[in-house]
N, C-alpha and C positions, 0 to 999 in steps of 0.2 A: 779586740783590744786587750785582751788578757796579758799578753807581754810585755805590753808597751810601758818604758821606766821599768820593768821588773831587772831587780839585778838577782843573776844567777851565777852560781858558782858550779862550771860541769868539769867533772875529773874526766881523764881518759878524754881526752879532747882532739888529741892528733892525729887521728883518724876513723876509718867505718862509721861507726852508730852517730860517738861522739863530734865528729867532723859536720855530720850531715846534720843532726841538731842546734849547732853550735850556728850554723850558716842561718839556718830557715826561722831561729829564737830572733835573732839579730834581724832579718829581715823584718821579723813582725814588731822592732823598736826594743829590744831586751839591751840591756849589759850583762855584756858577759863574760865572767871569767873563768879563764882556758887554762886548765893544769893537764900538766902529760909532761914525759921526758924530755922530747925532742923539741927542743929550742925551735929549730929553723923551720921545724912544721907548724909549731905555733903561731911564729913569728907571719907565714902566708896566710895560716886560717885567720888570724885576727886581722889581718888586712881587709881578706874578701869578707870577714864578718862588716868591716865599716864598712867597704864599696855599698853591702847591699842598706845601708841604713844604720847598723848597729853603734854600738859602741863593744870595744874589747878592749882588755885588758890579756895578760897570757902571763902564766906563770910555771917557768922549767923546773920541776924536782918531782921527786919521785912518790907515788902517792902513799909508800909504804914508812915515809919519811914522817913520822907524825909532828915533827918542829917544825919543817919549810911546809906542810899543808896549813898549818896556825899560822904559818908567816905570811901565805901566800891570800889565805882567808883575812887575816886580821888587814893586809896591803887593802882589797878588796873594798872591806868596810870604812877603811878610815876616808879612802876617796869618795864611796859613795852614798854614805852613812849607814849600809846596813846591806844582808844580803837576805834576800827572799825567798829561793829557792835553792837546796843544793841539788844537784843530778848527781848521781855516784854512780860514773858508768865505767872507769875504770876496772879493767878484767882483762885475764889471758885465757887461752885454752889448756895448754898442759899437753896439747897433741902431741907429745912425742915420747920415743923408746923410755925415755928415763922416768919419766911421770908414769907412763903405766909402768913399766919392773914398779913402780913404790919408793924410787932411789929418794930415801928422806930430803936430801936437801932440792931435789925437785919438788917433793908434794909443797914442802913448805913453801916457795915462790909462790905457786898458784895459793896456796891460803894467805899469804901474806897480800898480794895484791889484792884477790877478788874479795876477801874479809877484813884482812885487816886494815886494807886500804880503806875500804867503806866507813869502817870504826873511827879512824884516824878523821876523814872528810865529816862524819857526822858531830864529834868531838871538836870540831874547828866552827861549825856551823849553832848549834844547837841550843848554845848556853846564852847567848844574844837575842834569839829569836825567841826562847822562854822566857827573858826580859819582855821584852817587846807583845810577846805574847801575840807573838803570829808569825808565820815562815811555812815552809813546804820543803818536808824530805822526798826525795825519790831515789827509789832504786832501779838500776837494770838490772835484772835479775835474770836467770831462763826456766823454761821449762824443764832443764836439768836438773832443779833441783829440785824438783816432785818424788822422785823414786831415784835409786843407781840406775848407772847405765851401765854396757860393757865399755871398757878400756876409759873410763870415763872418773874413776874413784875419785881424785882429787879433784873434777871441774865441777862433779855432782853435788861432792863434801861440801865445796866452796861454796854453789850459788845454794842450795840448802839451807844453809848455816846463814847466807844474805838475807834471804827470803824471813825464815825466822828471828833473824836479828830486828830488820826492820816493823815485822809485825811485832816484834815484842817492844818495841821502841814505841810504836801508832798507841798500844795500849796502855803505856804510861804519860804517852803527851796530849793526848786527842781532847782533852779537856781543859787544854791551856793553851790553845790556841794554833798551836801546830797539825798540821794534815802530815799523812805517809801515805805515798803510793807505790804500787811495787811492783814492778813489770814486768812479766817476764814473755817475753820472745821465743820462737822455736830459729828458726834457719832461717838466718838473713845474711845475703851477699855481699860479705866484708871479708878485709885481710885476715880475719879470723877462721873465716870457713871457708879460705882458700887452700888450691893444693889438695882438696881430697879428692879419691880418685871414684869413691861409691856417691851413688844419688844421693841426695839429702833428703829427706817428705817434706814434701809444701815449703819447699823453697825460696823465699821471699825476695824480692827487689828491694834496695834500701827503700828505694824512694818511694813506693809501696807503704812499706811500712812506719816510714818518720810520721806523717800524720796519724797513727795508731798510738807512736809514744805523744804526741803532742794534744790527742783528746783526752787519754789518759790523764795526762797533766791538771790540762786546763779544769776538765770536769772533778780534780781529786780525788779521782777512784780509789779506793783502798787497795784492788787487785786488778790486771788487766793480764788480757793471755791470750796470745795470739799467734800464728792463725788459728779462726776456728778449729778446722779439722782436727788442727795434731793438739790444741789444748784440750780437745772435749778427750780425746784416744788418752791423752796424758792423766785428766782427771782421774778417768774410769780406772787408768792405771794404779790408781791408789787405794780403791778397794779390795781389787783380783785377789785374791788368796795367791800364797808364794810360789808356788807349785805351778798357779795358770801365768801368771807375773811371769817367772824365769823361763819358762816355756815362749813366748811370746819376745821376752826384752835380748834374750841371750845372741839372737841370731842376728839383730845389728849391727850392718857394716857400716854405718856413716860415718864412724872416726878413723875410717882406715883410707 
């Protein structure tokens, strides 16, 4: 019953992660409101969110927008007096020639959605719920942003820089009522990690993995990291000395 009445606000809503949460929240009685770009994909998700039970709301603008996310949050609250959870799963990959060369005005897109989209969504959410003195940050995060990867500078930079944002957030609210959780995922089967031509490790099915982000949730983990395998390899990746680290990270072809 943890969902049921919860009103939630998830960025990045129009499809993969977002899509599949958005469906399975609603099924188990949430409201939920759906930001992403694309109008007409919101427009179907919020439908199939009511078929299976929900309630949705869907809101078009960009998440890098920080006025139409206040607009689209504050819309939210006023119909249904308050929002309880935000998801900040809004993020790109950066997969391509121009994000690796470093061409500036690519890095920036990937830091501007995966970070400062987040910033923008927490900033819309945050100052209500410290009234209220209760609400739930989450982030999707990834296991990218443990260490660099190859070819990977700005997607690493980005969820890195999430990961630590929202832990630096949990350690100024965690005593005023707000919980932060922070997810991070390794390879899951979306229009994201579509298109590559190398294996990815440990692979995941979305539908696999949506009950991992939804225990996560429910239990308010501060951290969750998944799958085992490639988080515990990732962990350990943190201490290697740089020498065994670059040996080891260098030969990485799953962004190609």
């Amino acid at each position: 019953m943890f969902w049921k009445d919860k009103v939630v606000f998830l960025t990045g809503a129009s499809s993969g992660i977002g899509e599949a949460l958005a469906i399975e929240i609603a099924k188990q009685g949430a409201i939920v409101g759906l930001l992403a770009r694309r109008e007409e994909l919101l427009k179907t998700i919020a439908e199939k969110c009511e078929t299976v039970g929900g309630t949705a709301r869907y809101f078009a603008c960009d998440v890098v927008d920080a006025e139409a996310v206040q607009k689209a949050a504050d819309a939210l609250r006023e119909e249904f007096g308050r929002i309880d959870i935000l998801i900040a799963n809004a993020g790109i990959g950066g997969n391509n020639k121009e994000t690796r060369e470093l061409q500036p005005e690519f890095v920036k897109k990937v830091i501007d959605i995966n970070l400062m989209g987040a910033v923008n969504s927490v900033y819309a959410v945050l100052p209500p719920m410290l009234e209220r003195g209760s609400g739930q940050l989450v982030a999707i995060s990834s296991l990218a942003g443990f260490r660099g990867l190859p070819k990977s500078a700005a997607y690493s930079a980005s969820k890195g820089g999430m990961t630590n944002l929202f832990e630096s957030i949990r350690l100024d609210v965690q005593d005023k009522g707000v919980s932060v959780t922070i997810i991070q995922p390794g390879f899951i089967k979306t229009p994201l990690t579509s298109g590559r031509q190398n294996k990815m490790p440990f692979l995941m099915e979305l539908e696999d993995a949506v009950p991992m982000f939804l225990e996560a949730i429910e239990k308010k983990k501060k951290f969750a990291a998944f799958p085992w395998q490639l988080a515990t390899f990732v962990r350990l990746g943190r201490i290697f000395p740089a020498w065994l680290y670059d040996k080891i990270a260098s030969g990485a072809k799953y962004r190609e």
